[in-house]
Short mmCIF file of the C-alpha atoms (twelve columns), coordinates in Angstrom:
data_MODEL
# 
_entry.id   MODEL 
# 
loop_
_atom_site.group_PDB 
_atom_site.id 
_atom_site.type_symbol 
_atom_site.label_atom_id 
_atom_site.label_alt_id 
_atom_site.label_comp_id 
_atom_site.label_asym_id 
_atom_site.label_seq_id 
_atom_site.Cartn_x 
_atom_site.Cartn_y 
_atom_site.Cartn_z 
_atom_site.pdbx_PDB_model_num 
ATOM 1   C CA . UNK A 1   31.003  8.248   -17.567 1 
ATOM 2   C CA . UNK A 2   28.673  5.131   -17.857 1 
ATOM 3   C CA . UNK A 3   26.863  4.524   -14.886 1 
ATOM 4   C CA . UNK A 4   28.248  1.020   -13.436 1 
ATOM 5   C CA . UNK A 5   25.244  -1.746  -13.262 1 
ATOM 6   C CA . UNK A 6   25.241  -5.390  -11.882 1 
ATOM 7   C CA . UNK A 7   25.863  -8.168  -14.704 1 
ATOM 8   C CA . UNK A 8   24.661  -11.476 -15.082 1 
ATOM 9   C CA . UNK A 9   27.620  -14.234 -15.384 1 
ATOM 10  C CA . UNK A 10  25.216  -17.788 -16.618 1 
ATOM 11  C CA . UNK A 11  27.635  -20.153 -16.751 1 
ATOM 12  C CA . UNK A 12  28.659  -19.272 -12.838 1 
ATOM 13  C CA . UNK A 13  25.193  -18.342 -12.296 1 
ATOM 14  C CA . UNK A 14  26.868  -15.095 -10.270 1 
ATOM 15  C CA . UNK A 15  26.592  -11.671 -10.498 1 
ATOM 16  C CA . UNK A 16  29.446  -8.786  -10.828 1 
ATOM 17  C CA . UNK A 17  29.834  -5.114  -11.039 1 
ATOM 18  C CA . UNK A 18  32.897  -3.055  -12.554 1 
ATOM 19  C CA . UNK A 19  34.241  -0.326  -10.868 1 
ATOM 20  C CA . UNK A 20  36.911  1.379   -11.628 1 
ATOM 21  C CA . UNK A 21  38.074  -1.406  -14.477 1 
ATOM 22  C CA . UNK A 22  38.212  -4.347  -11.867 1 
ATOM 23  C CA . UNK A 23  35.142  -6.484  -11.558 1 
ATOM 24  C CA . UNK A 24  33.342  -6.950  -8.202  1 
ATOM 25  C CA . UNK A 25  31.622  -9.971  -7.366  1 
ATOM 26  C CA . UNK A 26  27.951  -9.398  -5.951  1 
ATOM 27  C CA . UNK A 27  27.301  -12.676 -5.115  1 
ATOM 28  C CA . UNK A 28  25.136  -15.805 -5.953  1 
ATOM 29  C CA . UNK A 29  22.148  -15.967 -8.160  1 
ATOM 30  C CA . UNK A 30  19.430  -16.793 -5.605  1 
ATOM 31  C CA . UNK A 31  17.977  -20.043 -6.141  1 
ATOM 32  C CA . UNK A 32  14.410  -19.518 -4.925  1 
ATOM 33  C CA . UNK A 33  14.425  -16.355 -7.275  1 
ATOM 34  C CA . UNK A 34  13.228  -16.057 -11.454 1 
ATOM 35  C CA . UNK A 35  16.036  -16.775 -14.206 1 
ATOM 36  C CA . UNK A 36  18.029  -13.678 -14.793 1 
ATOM 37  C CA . UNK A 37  16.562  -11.202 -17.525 1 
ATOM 38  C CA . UNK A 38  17.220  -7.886  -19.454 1 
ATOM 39  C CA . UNK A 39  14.632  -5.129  -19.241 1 
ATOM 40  C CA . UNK A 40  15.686  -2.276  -21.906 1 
ATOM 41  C CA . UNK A 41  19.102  -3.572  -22.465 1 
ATOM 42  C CA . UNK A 42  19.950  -3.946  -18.827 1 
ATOM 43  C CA . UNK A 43  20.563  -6.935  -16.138 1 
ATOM 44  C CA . UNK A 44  17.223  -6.832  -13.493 1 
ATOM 45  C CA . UNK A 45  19.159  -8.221  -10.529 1 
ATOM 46  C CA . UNK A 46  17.225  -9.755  -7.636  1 
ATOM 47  C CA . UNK A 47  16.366  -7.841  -4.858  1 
ATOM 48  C CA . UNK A 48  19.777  -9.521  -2.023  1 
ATOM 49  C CA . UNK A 49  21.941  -8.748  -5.533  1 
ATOM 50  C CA . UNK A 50  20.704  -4.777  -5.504  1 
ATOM 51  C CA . UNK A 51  21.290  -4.885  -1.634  1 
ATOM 52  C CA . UNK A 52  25.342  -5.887  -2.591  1 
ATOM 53  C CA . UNK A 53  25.516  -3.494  -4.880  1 
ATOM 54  C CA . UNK A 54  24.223  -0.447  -3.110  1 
ATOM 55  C CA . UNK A 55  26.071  -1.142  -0.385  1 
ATOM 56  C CA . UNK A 56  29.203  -1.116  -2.828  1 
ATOM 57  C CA . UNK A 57  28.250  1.872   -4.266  1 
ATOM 58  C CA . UNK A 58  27.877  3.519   -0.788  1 
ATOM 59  C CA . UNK A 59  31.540  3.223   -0.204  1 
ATOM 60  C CA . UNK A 60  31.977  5.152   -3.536  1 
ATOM 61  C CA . UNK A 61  29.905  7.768   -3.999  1 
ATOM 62  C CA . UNK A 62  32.399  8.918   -6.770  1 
ATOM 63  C CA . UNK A 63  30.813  6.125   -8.818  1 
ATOM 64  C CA . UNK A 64  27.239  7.704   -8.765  1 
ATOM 65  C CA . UNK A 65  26.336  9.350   -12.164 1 
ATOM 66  C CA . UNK A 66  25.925  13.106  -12.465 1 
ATOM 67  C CA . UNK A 67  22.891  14.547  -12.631 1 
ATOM 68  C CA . UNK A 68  23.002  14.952  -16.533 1 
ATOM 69  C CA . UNK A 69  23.880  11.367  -16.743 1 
ATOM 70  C CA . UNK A 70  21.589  10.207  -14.430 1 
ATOM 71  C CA . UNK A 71  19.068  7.464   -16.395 1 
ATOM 72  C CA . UNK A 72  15.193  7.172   -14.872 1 
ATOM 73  C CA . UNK A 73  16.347  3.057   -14.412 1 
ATOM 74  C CA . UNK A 74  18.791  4.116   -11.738 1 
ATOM 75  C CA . UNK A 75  17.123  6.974   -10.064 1 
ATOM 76  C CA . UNK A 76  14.247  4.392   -9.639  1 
ATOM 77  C CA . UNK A 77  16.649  1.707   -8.786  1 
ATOM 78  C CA . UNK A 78  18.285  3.909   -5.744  1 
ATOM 79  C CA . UNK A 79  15.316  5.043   -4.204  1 
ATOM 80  C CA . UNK A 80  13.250  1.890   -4.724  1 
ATOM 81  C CA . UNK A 81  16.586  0.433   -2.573  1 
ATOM 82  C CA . UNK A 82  15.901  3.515   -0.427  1 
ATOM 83  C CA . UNK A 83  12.163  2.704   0.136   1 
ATOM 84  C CA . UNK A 84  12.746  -1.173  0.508   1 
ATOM 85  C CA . UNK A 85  14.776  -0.188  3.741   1 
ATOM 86  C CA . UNK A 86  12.223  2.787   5.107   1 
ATOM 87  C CA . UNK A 87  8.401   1.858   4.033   1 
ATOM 88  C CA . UNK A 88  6.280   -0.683  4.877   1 
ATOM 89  C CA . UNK A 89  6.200   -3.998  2.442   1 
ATOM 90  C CA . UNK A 90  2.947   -2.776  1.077   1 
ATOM 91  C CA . UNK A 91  4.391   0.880   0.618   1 
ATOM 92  C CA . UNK A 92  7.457   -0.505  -1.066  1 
ATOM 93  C CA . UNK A 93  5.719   -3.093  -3.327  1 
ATOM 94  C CA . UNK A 94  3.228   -0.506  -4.499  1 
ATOM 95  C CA . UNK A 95  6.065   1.610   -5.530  1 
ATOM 96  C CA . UNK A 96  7.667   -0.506  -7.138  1 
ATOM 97  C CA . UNK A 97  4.730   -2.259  -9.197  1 
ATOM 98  C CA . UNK A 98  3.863   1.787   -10.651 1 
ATOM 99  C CA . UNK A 99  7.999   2.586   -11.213 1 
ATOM 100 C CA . UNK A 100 9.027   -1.030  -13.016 1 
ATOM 101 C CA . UNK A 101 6.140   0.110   -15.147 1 
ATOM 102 C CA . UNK A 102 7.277   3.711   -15.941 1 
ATOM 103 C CA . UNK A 103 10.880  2.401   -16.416 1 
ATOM 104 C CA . UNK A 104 9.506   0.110   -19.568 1 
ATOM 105 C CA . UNK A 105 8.377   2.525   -20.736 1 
ATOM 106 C CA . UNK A 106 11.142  5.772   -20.122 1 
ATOM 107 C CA . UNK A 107 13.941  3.540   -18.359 1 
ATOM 108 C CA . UNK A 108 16.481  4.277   -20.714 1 
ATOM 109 C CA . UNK A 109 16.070  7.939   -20.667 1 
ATOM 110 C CA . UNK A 110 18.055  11.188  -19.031 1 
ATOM 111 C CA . UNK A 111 16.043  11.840  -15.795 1 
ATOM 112 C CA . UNK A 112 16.747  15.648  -16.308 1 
ATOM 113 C CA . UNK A 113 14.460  15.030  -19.927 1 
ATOM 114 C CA . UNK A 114 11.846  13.687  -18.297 1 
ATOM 115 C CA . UNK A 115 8.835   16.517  -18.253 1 
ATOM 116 C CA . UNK A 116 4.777   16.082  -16.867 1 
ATOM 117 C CA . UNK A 117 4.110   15.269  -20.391 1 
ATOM 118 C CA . UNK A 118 5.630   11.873  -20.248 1 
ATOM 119 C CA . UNK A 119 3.481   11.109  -16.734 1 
ATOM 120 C CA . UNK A 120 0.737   12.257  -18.593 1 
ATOM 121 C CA . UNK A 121 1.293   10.406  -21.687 1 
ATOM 122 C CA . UNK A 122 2.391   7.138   -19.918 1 
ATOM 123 C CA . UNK A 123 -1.154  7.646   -17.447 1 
ATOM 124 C CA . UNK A 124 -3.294  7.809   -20.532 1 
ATOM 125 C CA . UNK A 125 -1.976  4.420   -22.165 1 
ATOM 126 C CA . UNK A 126 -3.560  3.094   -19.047 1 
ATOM 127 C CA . UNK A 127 -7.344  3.860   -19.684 1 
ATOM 128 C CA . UNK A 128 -8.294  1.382   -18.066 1 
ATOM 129 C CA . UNK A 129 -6.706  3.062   -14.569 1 
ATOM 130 C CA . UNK A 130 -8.797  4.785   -12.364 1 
ATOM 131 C CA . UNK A 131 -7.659  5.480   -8.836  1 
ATOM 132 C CA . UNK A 132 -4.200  4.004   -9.546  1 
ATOM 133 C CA . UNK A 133 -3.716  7.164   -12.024 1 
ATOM 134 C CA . UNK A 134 -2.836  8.681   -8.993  1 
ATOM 135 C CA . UNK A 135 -1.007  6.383   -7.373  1 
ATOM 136 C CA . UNK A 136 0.627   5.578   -10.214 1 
ATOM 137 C CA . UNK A 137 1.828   9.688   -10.785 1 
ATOM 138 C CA . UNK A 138 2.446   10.141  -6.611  1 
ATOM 139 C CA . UNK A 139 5.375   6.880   -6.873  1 
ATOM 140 C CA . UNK A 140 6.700   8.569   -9.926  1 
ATOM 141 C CA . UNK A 141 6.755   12.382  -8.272  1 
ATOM 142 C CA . UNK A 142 8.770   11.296  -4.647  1 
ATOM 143 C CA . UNK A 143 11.248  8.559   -6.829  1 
ATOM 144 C CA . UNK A 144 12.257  12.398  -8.815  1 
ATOM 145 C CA . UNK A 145 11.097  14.465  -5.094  1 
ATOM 146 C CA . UNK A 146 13.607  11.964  -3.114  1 
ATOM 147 C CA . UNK A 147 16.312  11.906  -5.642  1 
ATOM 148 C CA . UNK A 148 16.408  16.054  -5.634  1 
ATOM 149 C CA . UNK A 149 16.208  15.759  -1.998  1 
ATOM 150 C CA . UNK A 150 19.008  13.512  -2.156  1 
ATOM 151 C CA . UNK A 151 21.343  15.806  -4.184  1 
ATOM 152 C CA . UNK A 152 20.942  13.481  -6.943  1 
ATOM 153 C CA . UNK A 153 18.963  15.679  -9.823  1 
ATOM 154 C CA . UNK A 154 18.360  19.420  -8.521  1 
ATOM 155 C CA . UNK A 155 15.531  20.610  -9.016  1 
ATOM 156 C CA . UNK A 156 13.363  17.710  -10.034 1 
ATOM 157 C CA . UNK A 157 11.505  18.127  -13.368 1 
ATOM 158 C CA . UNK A 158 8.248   16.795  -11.867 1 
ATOM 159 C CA . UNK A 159 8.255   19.867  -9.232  1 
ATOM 160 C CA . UNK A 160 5.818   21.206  -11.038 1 
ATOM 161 C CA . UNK A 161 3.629   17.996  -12.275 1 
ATOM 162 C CA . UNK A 162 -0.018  17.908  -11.017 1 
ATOM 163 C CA . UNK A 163 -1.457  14.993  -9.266  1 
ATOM 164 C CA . UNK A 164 -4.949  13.568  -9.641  1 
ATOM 165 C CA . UNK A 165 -6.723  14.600  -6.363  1 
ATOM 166 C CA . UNK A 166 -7.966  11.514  -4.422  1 
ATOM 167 C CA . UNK A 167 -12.165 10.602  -4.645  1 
ATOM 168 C CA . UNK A 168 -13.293 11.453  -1.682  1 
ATOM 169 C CA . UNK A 169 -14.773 7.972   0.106   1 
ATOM 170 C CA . UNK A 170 -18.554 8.665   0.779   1 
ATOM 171 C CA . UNK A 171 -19.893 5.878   0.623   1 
ATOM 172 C CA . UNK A 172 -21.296 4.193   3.678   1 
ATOM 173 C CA . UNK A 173 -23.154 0.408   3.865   1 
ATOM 174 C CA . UNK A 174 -26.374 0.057   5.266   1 
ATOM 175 C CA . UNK A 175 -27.212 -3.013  7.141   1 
ATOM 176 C CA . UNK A 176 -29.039 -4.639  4.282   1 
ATOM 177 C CA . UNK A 177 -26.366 -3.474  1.835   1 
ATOM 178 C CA . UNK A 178 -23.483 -4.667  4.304   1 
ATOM 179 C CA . UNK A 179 -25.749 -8.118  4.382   1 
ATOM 180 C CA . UNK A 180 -26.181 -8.440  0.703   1 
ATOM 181 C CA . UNK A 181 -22.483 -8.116  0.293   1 
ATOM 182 C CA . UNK A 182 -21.541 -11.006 2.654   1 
ATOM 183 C CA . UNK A 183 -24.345 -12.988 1.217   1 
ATOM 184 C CA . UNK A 184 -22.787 -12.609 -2.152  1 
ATOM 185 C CA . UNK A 185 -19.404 -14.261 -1.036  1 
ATOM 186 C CA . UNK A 186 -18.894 -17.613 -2.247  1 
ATOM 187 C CA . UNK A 187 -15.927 -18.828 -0.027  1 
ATOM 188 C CA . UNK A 188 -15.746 -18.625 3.758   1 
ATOM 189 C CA . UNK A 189 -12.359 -16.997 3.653   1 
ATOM 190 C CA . UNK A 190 -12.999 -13.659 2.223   1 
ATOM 191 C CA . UNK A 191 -16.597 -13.428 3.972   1 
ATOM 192 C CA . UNK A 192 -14.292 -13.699 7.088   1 
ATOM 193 C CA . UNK A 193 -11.993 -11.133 5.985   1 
ATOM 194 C CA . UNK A 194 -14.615 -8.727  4.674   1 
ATOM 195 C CA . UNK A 195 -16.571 -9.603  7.686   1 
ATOM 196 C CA . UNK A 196 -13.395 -8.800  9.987   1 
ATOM 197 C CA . UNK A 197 -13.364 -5.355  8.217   1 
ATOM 198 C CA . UNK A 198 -16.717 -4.477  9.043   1 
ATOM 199 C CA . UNK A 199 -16.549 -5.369  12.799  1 
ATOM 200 C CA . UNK A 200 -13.058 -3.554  13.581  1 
ATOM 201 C CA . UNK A 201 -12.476 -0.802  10.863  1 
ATOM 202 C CA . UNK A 202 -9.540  -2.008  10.167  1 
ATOM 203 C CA . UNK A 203 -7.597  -1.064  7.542   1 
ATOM 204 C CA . UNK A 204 -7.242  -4.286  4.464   1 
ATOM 205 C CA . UNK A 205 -3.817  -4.023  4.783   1 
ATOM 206 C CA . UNK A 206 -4.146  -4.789  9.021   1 
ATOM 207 C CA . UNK A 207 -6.622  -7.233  8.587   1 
ATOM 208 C CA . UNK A 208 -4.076  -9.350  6.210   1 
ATOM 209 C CA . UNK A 209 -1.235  -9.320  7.737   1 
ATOM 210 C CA . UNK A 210 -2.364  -10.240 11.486  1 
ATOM 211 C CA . UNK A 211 -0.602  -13.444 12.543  1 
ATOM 212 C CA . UNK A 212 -1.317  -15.559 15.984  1 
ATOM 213 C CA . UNK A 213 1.187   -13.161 17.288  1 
ATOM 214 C CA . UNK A 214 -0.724  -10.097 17.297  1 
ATOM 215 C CA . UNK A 215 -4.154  -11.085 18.857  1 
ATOM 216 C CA . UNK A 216 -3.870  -11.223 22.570  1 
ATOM 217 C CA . UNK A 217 -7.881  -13.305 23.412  1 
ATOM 218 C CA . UNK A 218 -7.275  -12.966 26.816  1 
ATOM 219 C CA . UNK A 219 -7.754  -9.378  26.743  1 
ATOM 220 C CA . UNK A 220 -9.642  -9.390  23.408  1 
ATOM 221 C CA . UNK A 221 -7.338  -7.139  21.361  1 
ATOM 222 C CA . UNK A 222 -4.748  -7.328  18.403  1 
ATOM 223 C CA . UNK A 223 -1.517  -5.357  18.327  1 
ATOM 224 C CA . UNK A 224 0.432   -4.296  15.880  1 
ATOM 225 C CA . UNK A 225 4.343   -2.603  16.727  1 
ATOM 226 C CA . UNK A 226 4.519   -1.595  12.911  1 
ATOM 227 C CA . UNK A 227 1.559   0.244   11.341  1 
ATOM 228 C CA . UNK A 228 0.686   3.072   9.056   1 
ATOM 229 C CA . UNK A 229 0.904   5.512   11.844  1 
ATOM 230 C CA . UNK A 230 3.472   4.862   13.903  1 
ATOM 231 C CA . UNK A 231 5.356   7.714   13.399  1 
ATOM 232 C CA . UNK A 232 2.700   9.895   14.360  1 
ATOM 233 C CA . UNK A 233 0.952   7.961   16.794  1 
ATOM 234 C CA . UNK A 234 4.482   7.034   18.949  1 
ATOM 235 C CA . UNK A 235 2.839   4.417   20.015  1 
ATOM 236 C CA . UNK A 236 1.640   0.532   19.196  1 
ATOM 237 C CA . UNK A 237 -1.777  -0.043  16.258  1 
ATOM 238 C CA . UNK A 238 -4.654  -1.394  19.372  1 
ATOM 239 C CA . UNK A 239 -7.554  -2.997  17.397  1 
ATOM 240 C CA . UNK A 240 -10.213 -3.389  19.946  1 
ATOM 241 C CA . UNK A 241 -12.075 -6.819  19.269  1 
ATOM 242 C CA . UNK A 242 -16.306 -7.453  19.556  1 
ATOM 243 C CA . UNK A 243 -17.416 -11.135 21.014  1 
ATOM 244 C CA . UNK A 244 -17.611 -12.521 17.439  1 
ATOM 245 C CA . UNK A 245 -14.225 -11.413 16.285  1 
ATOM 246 C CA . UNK A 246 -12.826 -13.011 19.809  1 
ATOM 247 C CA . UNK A 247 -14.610 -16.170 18.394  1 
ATOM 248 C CA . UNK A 248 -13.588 -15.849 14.948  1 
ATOM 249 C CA . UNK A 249 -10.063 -15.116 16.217  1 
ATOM 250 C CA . UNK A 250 -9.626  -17.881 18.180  1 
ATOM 251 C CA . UNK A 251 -10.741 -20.177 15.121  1 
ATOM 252 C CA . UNK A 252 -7.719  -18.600 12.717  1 
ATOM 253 C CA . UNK A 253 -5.090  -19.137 15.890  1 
ATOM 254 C CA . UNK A 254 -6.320  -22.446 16.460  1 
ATOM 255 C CA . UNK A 255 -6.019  -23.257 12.410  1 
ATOM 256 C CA . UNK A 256 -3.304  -21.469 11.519  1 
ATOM 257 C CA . UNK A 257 -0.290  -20.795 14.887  1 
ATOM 258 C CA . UNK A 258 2.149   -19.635 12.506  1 
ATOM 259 C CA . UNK A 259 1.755   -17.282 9.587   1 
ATOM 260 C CA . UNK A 260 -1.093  -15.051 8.607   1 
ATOM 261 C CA . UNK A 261 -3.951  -16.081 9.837   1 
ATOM 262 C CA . UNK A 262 -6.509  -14.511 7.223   1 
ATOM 263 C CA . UNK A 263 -5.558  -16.758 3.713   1 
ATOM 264 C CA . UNK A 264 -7.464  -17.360 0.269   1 
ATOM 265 C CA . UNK A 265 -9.474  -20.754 -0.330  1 
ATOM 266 C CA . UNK A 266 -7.160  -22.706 -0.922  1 
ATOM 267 C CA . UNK A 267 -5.213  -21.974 2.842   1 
ATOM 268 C CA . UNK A 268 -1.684  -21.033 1.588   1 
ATOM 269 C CA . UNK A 269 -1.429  -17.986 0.595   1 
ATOM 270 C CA . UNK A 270 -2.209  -14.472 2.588   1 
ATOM 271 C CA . UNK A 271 -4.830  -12.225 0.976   1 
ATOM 272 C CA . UNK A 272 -2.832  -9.677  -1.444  1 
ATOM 273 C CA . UNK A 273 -3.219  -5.369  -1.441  1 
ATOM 274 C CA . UNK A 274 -4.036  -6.643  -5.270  1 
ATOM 275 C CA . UNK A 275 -5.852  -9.635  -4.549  1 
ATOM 276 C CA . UNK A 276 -8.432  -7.847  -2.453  1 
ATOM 277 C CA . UNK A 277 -8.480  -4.872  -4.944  1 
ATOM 278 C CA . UNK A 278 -9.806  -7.959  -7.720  1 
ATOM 279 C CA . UNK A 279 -11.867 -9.154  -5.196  1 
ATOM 280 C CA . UNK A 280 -14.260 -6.439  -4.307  1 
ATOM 281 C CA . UNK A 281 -13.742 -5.491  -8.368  1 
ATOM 282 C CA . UNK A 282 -15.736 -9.220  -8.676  1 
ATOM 283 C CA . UNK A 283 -18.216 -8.083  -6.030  1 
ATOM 284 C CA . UNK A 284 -19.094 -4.799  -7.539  1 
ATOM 285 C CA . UNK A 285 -19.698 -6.694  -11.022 1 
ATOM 286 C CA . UNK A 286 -21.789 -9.585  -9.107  1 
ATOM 287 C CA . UNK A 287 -23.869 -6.555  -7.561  1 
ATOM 288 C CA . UNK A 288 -24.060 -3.454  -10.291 1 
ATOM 289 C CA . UNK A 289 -27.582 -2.420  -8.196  1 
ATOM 290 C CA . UNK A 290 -25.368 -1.300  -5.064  1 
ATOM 291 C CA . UNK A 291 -23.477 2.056   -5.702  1 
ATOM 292 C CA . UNK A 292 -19.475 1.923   -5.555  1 
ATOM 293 C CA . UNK A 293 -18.108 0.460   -2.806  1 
ATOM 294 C CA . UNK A 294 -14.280 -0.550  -2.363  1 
ATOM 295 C CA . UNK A 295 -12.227 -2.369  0.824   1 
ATOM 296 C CA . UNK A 296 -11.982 0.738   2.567   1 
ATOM 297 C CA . UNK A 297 -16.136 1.421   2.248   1 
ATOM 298 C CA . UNK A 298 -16.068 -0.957  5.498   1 
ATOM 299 C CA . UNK A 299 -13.756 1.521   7.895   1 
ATOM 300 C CA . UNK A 300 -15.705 4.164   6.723   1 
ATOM 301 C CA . UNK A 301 -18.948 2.429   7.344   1 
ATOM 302 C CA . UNK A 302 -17.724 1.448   10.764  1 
ATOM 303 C CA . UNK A 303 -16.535 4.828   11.443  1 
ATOM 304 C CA . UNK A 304 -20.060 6.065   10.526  1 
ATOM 305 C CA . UNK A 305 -22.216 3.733   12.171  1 
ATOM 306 C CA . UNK A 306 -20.168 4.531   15.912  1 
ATOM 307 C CA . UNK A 307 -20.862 8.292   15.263  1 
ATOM 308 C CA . UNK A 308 -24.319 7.282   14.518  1 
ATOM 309 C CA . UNK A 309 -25.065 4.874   17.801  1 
ATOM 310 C CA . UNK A 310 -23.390 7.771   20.412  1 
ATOM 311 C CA . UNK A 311 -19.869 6.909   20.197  1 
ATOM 312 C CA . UNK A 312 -17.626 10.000  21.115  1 
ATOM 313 C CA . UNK A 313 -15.187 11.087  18.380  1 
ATOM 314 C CA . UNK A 314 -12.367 10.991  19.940  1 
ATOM 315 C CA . UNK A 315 -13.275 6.853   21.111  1 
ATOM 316 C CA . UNK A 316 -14.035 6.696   17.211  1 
ATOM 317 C CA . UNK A 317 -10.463 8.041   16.531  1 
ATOM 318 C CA . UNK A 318 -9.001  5.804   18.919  1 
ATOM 319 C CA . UNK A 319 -10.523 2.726   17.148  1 
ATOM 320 C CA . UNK A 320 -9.700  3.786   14.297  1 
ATOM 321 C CA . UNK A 321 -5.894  3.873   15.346  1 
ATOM 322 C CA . UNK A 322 -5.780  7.649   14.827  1 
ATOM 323 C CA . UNK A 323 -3.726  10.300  16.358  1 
ATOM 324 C CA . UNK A 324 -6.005  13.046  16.803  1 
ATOM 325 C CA . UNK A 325 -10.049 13.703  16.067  1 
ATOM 326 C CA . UNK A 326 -8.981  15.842  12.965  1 
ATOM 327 C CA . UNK A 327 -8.969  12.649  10.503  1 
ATOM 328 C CA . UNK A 328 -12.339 11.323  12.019  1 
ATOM 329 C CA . UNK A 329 -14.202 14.917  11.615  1 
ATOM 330 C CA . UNK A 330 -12.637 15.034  8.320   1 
ATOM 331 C CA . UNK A 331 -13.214 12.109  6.953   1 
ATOM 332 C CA . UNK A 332 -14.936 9.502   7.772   1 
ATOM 333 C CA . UNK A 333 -18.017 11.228  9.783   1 
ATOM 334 C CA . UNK A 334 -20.342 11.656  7.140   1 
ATOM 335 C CA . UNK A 335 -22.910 12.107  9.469   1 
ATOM 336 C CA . UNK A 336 -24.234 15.109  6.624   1 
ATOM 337 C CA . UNK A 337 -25.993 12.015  5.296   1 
ATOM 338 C CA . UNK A 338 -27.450 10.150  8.064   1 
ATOM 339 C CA . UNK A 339 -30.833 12.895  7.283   1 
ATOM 340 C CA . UNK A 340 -32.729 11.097  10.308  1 
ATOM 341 C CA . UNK A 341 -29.899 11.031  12.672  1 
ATOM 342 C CA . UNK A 342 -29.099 15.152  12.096  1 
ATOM 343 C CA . UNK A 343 -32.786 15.658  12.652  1 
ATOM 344 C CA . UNK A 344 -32.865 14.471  16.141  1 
ATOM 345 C CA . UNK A 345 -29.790 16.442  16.832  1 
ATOM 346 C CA . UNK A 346 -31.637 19.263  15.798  1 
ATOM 347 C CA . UNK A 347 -34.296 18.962  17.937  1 
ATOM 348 C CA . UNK A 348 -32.111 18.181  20.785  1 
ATOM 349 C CA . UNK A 349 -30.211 21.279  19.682  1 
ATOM 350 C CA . UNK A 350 -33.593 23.446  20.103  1 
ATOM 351 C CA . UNK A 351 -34.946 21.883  22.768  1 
ATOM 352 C CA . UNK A 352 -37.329 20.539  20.428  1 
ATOM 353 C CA . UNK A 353 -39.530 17.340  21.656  1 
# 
């Protein structure tokens, strides 16, 4: 049985779905959205056209292909739908930038064929990929993990694929370094952002999505409801703000009430996961004499430096919008490497003068 998929109708500009020989109608082409196009064959329907169509399909789980007709486009399809409703934005757009990629590429084949060869040949047309090998290789792994999970293919074929491990982030700024860095900025509006970074440890992700709504000057904190750890934190994101980011704060809030308040130079537009990815990409070219640093080099620095001047771990973990010490120890201490620092403790350790 084919599996049933949305169609384009141009001269209505409307989109259907067959089921069971009688055609459903899925709604409007949205006009804000791309012309319709075919990727492999098939219709890519816009994301409020999926949203009909799943919840269609939901009322007929009959209609759902077996798992040795099940393609790679739909398996990706459903639990892209599945992540659009459960992750984060950034989450969901970071599968689904790695999966529309693998789907060019395999789309139109069996997801039961599919074997850690074709992640590994698919990774290695990218050689240009460094990091994003295995981000790229995680989205692929839970789309096949959450669709075995799901009763959908049993056992997934990628059970067994390997991932990358992650570099482990080392690298911490020194003051002249973290300087040199701002320095090197050209517009105001990243040196803020970076800047913004440095002073809160604050994830990139935080930093660009904080609106007016979230910063409360009065008390000199943002909050954020929805964060990367709410699930395990039970509780709200509390970035604790220094003098200069109550300052710098109160600038964005004044300039921008409405929206994001950190934007690119040219005001309109938020800073982008990918955006800030090319930016510090720009910076590392601009300064090949500092060793590798990346947007999360600044919570790690900030991490560092509060271990460094006295601050306890668990305050450290508490800025950092952790749950426990175990991620700060683990980490982000690196306090192995601050060689003058560890001295002292030593001698305060021996009762050494």
């Amino acid at each position: 049985m084919r599996q049933p998929k949305p169609w384009y109708r141009k001269w209505k500009s409307t989109w259907y779905v067959e089921l069971d020989g009688k055609q459903h109608f899925l709604g409007q082409h949205p006009k804000d959205s791309p012309p319709p196009k075919k990727l492999n064959g098939e219709w890519k329907p816009p994301a409020s056209i999926l949203d009909a169509f799943y919840k269609l399909m939901a009322n007929k789980p009959e209609n759902l292909p077996s798992a040795d007709e099940l393609r790679v486009t739909t398996l990706c399809d459903l639990f892209l739908e599945h992540s659009h409703k459960h992750h984060s934005p950034e989450t969901y757009g970071l599968y689904k930038l790695y999966l529309d990629q693998f789907c060019g590429v395999n789309g139109r084949q069996l997801a039961t064929g599919i074997k850690p060869f074709h992640i590994t040949r698919w990774l290695d047309d990218h050689p240009r990929w460094k990091a994003s090998r295995r981000h790229a290789a995680l989205a692929v792994k839970r789309a096949f993990g959450w669709a075995d999970k799901q009763g959908l293919l049993s056992p997934s074929p990628l059970r067994l694929l390997e991932v990358e491990p992650g570099n482990s982030r080392t690298r911490v700024l020194t003051a002249a370094e973290r300087a040199e860095i701002l320095a090197a900025i050209r517009d105001e509006q990243f040196r803020e952002f970076v800047f913004a970074m440095l002073e809160t440890g604050c994830r990139p992700g935080e930093v660009s999505r904080l609106t007016a709504a979230n910063a409360n000057l009065a008390v000199g904190v943002w909050t954020f409801e929805k964060h990367k750890t709410a699930k395990k934190t039970g509780k709200p994101r509390v970035v604790y703000l220094t003098p200069a980011m109550v300052e710098l704060t109160r600038k964005l809030v004044a300039k921008y009430p409405e929206g994001r308040l950190f934007r690119g130079p040219r005001g309109a537009k938020p800073f982008t996961q990918n955006g800030i990815r090319c930016r510090f990409r720009r910076l590392r070219e601009k300064l090949p004499h500092l060793k590798h640093f990346v947007g999360y080099t600044m919570r790690h620095t900030f991490a560092t430096q509060a271990l460094v001047n006295g601050v306890g771990v668990a305050q450290v973990a508490e800025l950092l919008g952790h749950s426990s010490i175990e991620m700060v120890s683990q980490h982000y201490g690196h306090l192995a490497e601050q060689v003058a620092h560890m001295l002292e403790a030593a001698k305060k350790a021996t009762g050494g003068a």
